[in-house]
ROGUKOL-36103 format. One record per atom (N, C-alpha, C): residue number from 1; residue in three letters; atom name; x, y, z. Coordinates in Angstrom, 1 decimal, always signed. Example, Ala and Ser with C-alpha at 12.3 -4.5 7.8 and 13.67 -1.06 7.14 Angstrom:
BEGIN
REC   seq   type   atom        x        y        z
REC     1    ALA      N    +13.2     -5.7     +7.8
REC     1    ALA     CA    +12.3     -4.5     +7.8
REC     1    ALA      C    +13.2     -3.3     +7.8
REC     2    SER      N    +12.8     -2.2     +7.1
REC     2    SER     CA    +13.7     -1.1     +7.1
REC     2    SER      C    +12.9     +0.0     +7.9
//
This chain:
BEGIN
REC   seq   type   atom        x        y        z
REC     1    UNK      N   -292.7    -43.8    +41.1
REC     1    UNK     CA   -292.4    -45.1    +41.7
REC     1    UNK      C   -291.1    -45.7    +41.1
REC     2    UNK      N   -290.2    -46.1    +41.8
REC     2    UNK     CA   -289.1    -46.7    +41.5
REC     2    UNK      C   -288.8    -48.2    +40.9
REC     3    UNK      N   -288.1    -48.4    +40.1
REC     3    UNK     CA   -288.3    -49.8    +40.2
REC     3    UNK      C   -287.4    -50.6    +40.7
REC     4    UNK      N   -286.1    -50.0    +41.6
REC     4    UNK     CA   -285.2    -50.4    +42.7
REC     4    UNK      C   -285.7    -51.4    +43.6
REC     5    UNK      N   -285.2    -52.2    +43.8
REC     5    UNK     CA   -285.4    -53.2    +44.8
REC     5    UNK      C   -285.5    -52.3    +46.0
REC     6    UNK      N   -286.6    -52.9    +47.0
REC     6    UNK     CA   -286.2    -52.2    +48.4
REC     6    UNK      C   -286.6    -53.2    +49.5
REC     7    UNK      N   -285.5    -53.2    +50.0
REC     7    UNK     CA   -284.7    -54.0    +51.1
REC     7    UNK      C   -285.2    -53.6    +52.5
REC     8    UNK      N   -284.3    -52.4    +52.9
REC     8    UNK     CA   -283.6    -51.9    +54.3
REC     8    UNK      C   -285.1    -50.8    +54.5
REC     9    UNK      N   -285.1    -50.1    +56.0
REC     9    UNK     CA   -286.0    -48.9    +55.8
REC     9    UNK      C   -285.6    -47.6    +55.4
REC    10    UNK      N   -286.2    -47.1    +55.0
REC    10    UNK     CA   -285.8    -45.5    +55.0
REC    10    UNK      C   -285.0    -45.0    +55.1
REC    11    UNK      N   -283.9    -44.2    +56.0
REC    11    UNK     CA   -283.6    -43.7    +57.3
REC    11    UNK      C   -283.9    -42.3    +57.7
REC    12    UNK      N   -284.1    -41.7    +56.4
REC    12    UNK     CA   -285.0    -40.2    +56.3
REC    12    UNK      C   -286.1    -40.6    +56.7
REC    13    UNK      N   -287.1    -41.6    +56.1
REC    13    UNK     CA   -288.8    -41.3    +56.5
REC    13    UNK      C   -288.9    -42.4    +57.5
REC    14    UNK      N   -288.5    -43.1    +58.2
REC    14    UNK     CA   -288.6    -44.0    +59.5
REC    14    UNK      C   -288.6    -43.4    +60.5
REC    15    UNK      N   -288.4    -42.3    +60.9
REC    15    UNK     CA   -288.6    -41.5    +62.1
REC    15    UNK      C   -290.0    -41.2    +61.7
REC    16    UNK      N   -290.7    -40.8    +61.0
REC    16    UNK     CA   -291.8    -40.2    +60.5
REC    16    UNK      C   -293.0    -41.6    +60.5
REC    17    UNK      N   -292.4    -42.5    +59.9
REC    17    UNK     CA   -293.1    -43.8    +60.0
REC    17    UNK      C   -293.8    -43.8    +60.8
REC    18    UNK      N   -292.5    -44.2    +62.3
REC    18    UNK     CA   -292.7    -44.7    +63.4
REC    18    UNK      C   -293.0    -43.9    +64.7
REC    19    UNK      N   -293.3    -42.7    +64.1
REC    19    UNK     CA   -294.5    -41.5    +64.6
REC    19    UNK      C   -295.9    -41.8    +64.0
REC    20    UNK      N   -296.3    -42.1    +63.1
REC    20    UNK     CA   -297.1    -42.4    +62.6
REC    20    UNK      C   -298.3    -43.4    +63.2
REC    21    UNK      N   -297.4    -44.5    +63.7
REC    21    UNK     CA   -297.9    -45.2    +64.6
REC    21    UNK      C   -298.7    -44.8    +65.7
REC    22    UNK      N   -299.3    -46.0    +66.3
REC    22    UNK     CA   -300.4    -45.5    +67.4
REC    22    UNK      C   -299.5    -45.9    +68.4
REC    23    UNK      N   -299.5    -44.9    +69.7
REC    23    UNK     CA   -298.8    -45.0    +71.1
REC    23    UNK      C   -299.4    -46.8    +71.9
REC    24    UNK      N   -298.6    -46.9    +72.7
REC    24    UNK     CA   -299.1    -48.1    +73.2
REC    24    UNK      C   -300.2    -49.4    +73.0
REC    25    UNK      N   -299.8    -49.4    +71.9
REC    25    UNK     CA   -300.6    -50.9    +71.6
REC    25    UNK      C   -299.5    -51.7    +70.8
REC    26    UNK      N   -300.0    -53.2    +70.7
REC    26    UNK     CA   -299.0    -54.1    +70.1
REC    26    UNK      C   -299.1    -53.8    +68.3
REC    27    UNK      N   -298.5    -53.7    +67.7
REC    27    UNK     CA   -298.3    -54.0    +66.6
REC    27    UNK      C   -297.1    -55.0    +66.2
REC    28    UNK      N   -298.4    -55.4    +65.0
REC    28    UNK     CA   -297.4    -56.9    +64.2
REC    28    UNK      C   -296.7    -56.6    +62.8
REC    29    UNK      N   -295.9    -57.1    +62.1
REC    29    UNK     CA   -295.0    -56.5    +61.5
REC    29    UNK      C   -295.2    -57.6    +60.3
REC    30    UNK      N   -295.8    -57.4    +58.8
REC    30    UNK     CA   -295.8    -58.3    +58.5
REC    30    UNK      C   -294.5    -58.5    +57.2
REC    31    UNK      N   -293.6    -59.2    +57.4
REC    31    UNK     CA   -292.5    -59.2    +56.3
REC    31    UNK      C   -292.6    -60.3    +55.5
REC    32    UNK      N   -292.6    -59.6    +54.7
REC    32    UNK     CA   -292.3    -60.3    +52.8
REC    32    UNK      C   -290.8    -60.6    +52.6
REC    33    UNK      N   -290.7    -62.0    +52.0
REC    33    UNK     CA   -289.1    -61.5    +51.8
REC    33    UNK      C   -288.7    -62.3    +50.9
REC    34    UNK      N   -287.7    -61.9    +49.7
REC    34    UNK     CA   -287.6    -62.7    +48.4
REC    34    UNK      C   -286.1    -62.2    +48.6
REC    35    UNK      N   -285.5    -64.2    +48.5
REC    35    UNK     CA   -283.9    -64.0    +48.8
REC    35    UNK      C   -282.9    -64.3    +47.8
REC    36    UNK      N   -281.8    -64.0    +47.9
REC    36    UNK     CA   -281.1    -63.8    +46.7
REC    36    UNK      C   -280.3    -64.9    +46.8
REC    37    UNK      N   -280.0    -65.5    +45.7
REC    37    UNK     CA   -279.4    -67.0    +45.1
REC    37    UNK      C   -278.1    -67.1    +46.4
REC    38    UNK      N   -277.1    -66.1    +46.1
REC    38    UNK     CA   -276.0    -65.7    +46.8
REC    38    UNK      C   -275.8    -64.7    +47.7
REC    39    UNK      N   -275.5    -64.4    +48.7
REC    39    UNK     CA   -275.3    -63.4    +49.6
REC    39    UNK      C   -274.4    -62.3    +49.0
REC    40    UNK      N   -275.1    -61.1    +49.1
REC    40    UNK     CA   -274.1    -60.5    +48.5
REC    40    UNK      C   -274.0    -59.0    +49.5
REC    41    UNK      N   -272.2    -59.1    +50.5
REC    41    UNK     CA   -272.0    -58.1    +50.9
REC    41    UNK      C   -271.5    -56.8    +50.5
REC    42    UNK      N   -270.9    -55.8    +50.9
REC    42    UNK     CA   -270.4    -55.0    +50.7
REC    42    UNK      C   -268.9    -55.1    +50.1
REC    43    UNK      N   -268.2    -56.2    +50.7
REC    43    UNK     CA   -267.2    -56.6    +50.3
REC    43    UNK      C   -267.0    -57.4    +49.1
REC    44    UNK      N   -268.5    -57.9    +49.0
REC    44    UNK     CA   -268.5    -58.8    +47.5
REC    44    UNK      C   -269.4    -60.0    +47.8
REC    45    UNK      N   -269.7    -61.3    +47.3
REC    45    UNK     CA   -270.6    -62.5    +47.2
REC    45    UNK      C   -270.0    -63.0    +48.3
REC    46    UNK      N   -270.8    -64.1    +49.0
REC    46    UNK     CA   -270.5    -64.8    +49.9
REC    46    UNK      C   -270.2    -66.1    +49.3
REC    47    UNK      N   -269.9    -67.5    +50.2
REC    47    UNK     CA   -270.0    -68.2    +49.5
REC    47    UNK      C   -270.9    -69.4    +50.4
REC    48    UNK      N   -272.1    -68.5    +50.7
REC    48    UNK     CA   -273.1    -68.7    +51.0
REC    48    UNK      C   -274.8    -68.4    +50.5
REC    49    UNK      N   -275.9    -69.3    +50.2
REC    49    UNK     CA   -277.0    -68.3    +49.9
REC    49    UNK      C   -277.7    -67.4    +50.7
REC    50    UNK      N   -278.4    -66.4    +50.1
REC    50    UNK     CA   -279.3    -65.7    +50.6
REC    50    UNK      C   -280.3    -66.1    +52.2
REC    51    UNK      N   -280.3    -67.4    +51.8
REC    51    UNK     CA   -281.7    -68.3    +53.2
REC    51    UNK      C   -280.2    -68.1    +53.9
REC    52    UNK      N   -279.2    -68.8    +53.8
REC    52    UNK     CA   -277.6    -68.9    +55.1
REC    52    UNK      C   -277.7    -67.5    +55.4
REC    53    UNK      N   -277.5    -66.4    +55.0
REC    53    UNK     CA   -277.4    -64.7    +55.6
REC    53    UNK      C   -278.6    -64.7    +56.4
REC    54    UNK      N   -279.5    -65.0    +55.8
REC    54    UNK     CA   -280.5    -64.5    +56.6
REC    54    UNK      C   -281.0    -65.6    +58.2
REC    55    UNK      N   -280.6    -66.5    +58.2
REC    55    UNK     CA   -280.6    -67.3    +59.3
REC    55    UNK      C   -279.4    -66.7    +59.9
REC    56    UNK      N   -278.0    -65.8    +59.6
REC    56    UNK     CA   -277.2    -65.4    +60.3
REC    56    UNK      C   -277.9    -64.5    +61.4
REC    57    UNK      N   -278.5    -63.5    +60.4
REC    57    UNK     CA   -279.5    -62.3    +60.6
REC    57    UNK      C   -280.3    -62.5    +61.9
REC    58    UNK      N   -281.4    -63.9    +61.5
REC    58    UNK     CA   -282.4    -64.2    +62.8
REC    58    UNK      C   -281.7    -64.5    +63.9
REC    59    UNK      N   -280.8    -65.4    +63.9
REC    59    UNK     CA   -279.7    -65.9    +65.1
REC    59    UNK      C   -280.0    -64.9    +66.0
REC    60    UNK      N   -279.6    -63.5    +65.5
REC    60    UNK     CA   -279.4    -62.2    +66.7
REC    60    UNK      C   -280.5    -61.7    +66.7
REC    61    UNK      N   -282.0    -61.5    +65.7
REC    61    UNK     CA   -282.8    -60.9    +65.3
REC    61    UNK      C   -283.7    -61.1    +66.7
REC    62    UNK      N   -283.8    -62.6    +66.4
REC    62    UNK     CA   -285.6    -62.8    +66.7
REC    62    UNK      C   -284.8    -63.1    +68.4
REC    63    UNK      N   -283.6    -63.5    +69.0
REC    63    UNK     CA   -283.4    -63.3    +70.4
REC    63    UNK      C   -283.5    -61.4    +70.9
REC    64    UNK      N   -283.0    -60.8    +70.0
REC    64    UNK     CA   -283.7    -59.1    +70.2
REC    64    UNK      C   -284.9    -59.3    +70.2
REC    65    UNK      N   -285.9    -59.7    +69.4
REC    65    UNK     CA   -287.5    -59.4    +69.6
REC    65    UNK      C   -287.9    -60.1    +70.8
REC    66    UNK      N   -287.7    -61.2    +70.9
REC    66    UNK     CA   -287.6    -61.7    +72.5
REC    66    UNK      C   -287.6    -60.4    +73.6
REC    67    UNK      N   -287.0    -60.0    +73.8
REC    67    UNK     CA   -285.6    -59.5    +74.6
REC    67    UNK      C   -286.5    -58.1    +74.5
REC    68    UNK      N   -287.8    -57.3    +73.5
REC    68    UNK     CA   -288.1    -56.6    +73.8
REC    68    UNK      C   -289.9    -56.6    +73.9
REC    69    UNK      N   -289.9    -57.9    +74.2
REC    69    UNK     CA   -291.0    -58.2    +74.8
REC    69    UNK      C   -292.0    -58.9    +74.0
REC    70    UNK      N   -291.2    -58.9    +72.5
REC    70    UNK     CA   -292.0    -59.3    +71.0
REC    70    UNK      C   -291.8    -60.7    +71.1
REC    71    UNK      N   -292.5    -61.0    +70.0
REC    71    UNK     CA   -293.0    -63.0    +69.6
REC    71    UNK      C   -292.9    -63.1    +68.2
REC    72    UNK      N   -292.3    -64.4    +67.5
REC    72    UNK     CA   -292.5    -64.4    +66.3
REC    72    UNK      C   -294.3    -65.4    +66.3
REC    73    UNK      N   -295.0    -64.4    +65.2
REC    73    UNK     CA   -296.2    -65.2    +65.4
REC    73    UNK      C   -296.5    -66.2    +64.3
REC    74    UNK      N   -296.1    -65.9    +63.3
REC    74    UNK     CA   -296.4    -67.0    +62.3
REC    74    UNK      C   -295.0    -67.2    +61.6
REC    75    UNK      N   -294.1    -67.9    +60.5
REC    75    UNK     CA   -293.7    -68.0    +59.8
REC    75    UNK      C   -293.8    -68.8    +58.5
REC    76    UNK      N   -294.1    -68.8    +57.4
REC    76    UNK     CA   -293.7    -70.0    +56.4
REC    76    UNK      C   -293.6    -70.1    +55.2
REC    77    UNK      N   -293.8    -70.7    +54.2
REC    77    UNK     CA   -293.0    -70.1    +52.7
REC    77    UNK      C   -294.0    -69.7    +51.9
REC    78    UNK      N   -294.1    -68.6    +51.0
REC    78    UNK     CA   -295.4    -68.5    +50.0
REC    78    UNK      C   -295.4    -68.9    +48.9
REC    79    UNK      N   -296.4    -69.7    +48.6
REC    79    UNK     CA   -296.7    -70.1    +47.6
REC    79    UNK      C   -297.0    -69.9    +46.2
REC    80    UNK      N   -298.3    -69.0    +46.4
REC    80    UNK     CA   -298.3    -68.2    +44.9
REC    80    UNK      C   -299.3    -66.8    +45.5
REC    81    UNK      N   -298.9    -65.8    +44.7
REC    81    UNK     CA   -300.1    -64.7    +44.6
REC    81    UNK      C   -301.2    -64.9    +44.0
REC    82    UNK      N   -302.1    -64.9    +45.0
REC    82    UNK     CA   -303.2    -65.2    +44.5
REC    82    UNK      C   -304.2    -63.9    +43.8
REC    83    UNK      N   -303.8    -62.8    +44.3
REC    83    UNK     CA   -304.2    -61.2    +44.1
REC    83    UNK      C   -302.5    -60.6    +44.3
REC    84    UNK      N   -302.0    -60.4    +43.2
REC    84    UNK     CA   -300.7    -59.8    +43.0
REC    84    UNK      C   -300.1    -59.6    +41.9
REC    85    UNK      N   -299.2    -58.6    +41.0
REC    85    UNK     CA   -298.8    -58.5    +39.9
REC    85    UNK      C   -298.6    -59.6    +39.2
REC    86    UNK      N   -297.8    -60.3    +38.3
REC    86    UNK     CA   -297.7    -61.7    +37.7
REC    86    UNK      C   -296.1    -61.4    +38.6
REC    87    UNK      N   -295.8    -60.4    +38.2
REC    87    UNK     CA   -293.7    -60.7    +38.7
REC    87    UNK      C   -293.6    -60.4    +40.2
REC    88    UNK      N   -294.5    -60.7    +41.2
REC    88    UNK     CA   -294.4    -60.2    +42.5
REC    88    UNK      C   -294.1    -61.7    +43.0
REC    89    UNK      N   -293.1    -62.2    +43.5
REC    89    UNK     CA   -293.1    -63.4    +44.2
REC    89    UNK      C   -292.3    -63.5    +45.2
REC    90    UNK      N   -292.6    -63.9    +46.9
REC    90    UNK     CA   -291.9    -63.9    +47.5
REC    90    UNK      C   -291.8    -65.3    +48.1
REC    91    UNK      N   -290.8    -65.4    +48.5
REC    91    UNK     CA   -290.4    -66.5    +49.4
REC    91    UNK      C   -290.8    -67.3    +50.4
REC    92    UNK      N   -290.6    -66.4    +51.7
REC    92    UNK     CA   -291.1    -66.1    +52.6
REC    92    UNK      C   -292.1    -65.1    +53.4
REC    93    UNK      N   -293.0    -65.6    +54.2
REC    93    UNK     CA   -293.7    -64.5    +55.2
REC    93    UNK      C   -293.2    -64.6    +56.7
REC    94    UNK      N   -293.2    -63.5    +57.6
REC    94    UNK     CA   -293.1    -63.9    +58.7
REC    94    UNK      C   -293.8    -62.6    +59.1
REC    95    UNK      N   -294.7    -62.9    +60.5
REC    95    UNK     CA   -295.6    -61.9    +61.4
REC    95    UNK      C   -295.0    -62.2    +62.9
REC    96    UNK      N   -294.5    -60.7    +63.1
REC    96    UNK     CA   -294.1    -61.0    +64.3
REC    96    UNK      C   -294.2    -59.7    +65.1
REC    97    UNK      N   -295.4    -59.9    +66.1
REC    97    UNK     CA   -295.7    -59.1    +67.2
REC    97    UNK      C   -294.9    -58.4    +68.4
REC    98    UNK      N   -295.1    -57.0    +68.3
REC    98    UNK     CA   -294.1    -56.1    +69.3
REC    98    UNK      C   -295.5    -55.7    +70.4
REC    99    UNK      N   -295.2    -55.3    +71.8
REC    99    UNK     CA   -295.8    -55.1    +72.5
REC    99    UNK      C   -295.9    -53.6    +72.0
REC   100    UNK      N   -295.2    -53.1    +71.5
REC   100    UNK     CA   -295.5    -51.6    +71.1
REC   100    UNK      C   -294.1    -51.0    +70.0
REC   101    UNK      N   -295.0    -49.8    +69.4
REC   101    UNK     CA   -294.0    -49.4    +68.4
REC   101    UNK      C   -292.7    -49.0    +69.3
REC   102    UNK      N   -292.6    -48.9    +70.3
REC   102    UNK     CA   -291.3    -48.4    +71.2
REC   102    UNK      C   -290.8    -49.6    +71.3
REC   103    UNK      N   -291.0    -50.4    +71.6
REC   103    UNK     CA   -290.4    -52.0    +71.8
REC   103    UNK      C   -289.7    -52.3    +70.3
REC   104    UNK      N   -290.5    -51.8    +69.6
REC   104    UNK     CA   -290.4    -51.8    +68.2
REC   104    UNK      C   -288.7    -51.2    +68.1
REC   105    UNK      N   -289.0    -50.0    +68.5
REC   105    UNK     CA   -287.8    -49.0    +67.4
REC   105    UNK      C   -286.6    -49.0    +68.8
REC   106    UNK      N   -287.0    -49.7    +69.6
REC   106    UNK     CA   -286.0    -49.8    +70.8
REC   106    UNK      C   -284.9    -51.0    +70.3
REC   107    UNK      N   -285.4    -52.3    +69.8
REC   107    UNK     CA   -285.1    -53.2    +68.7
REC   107    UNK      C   -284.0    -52.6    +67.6
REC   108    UNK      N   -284.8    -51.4    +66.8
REC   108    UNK     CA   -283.7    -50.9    +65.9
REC   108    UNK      C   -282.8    -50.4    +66.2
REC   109    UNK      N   -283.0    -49.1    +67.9
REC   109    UNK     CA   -281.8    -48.8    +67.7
REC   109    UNK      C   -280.7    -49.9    +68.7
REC   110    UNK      N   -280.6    -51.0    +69.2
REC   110    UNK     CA   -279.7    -52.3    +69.8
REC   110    UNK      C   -278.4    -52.5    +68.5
REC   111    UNK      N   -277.7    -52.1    +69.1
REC   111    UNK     CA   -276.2    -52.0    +68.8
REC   111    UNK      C   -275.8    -53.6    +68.1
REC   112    UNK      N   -276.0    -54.5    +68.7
REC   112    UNK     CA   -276.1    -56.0    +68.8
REC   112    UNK      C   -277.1    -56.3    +67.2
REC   113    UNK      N   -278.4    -55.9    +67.6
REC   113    UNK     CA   -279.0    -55.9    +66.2
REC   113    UNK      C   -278.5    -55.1    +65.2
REC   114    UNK      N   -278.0    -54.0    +65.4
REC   114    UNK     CA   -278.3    -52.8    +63.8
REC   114    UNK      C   -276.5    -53.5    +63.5
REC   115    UNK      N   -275.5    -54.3    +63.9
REC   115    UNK     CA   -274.4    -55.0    +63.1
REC   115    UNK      C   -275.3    -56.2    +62.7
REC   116    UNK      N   -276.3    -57.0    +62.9
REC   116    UNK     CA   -276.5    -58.0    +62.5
REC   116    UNK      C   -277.7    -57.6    +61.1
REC   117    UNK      N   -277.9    -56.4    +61.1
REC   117    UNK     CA   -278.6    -56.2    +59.3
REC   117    UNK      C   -277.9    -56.2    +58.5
REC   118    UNK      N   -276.3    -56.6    +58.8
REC   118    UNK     CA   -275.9    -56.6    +57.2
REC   118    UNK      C   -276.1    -57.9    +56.8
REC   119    UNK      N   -276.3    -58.7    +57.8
REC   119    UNK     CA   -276.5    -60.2    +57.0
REC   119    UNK      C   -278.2    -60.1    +56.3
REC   120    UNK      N   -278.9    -59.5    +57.1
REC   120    UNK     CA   -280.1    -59.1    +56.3
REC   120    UNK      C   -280.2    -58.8    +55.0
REC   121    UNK      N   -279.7    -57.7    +54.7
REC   121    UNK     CA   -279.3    -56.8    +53.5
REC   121    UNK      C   -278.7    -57.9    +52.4
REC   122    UNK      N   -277.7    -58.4    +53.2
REC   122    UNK     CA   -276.9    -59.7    +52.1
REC   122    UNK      C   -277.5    -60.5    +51.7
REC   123    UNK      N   -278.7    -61.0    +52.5
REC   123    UNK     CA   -279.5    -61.8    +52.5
REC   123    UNK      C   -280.9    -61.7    +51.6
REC   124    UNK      N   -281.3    -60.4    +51.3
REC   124    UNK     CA   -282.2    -59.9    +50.6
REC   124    UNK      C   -282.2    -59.4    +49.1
REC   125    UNK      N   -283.1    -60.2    +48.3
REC   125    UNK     CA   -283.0    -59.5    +46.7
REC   125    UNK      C   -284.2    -58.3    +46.8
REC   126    UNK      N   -285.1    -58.8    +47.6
REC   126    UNK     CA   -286.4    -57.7    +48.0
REC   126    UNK      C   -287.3    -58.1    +49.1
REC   127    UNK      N   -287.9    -56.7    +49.8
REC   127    UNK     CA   -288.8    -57.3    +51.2
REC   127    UNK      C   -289.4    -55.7    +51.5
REC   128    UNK      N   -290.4    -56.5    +51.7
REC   128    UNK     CA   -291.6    -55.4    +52.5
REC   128    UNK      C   -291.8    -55.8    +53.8
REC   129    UNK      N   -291.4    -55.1    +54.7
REC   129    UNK     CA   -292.3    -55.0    +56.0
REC   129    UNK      C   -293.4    -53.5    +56.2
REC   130    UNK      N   -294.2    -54.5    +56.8
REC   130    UNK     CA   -295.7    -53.5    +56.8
REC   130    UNK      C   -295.9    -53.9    +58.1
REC   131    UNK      N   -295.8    -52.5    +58.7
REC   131    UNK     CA   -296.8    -52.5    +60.2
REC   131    UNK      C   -298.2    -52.6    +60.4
REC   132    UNK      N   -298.9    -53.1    +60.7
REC   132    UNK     CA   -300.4    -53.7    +61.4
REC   132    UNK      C   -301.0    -53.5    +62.8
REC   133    UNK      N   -302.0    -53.1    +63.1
REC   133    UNK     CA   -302.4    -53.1    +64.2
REC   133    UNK      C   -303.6    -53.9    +64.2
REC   134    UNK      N   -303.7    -55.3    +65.3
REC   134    UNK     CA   -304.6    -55.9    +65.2
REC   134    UNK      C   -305.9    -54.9    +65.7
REC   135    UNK      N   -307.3    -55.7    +65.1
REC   135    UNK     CA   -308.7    -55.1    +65.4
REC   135    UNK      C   -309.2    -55.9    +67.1
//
C-alpha cells in the first residue's frame, strides 16, 4: 500500500474497474474529497485555493453529469470520522447518480470534461471515489 496521495483514476486499471461493474443499472458514485490550501497546476500554484479549482472543475463537471442523464444527489461538508484512521479527514462528500456505468464512462471520455480535470487535480490534496449500486 502506498502512502501517495490518490487523486485522479487509474488509467491502467479503469478499464477493468468499469468492467467490473454491473450492465445497466444506475450507479452512484460516492466522492471523498480533501482540498489543498492552494491550487496547484502543472505550471506551478495558482493564486487561487483548492475549493476555487474545484468549483472551476464542477462549472463543466456536473453540467456533463446532467447531459448524461446523471443527478448530483447529495452534497455537503464532513465533519468528523466517526469510524476512520485518526489522520483520515475529508472535507467534502458528494453522491452523484449515473443512469449507468456507460453514462458513466461516456462522461469520462467528453473532450469538454477530460480538459476540465485539471482544475480537479489542482484542486485536490486527496479523494476517493467509490462506485455503489443502490439495493
Amino acid at each position: 500500500m502506498s502512502d501517495k496521495p490518490v487523486i485522479d483514476p487509474n488509467p491502467a486499471t479503469l478499464p477493468q474497474i468499469l468492467a467490473s461493474l454491473p450492465d445497466d443499472t444506475p450507479i452512484v458514485m460516492l466522492n471523498l474529497l480533501r482540498f489543498r490550501e492552494v491550487a496547484r497546476y502543472k505550471e506551478g500554484d495558482a493564486a487561487y485555493s483548492g475549493r476555487e479549482a474545484y468549483q472551476k472543475y464542477s462549472e463543466v463537471a456536473f453540467g456533463k453529469v446532467q447531459g448524461v442523464g446523471g443527478e448530483m444527489v447529495w452534497k455537503g461538508r464532513a465533519l468528523a470520522g466517526v469510524i476512520a484512521p485518526d489522520n483520515e479527514q475529508w472535507d467534502s462528500v458528494l453522491l452523484v447518480r449515473y443512469p449507468s456505468k456507460e453514462a458513466f464512462a461516456s462522461m469520462l471520455a467528453d473532450p469538454e470534461y477530460r480538459e476540465a480535470t485539471k482544475h480537479r487535480t489542482a484542486a485536490l490534496e486527496e479523494a476517493r471515489l467509490i462506485a455503489m449500486q443502490e439495493n
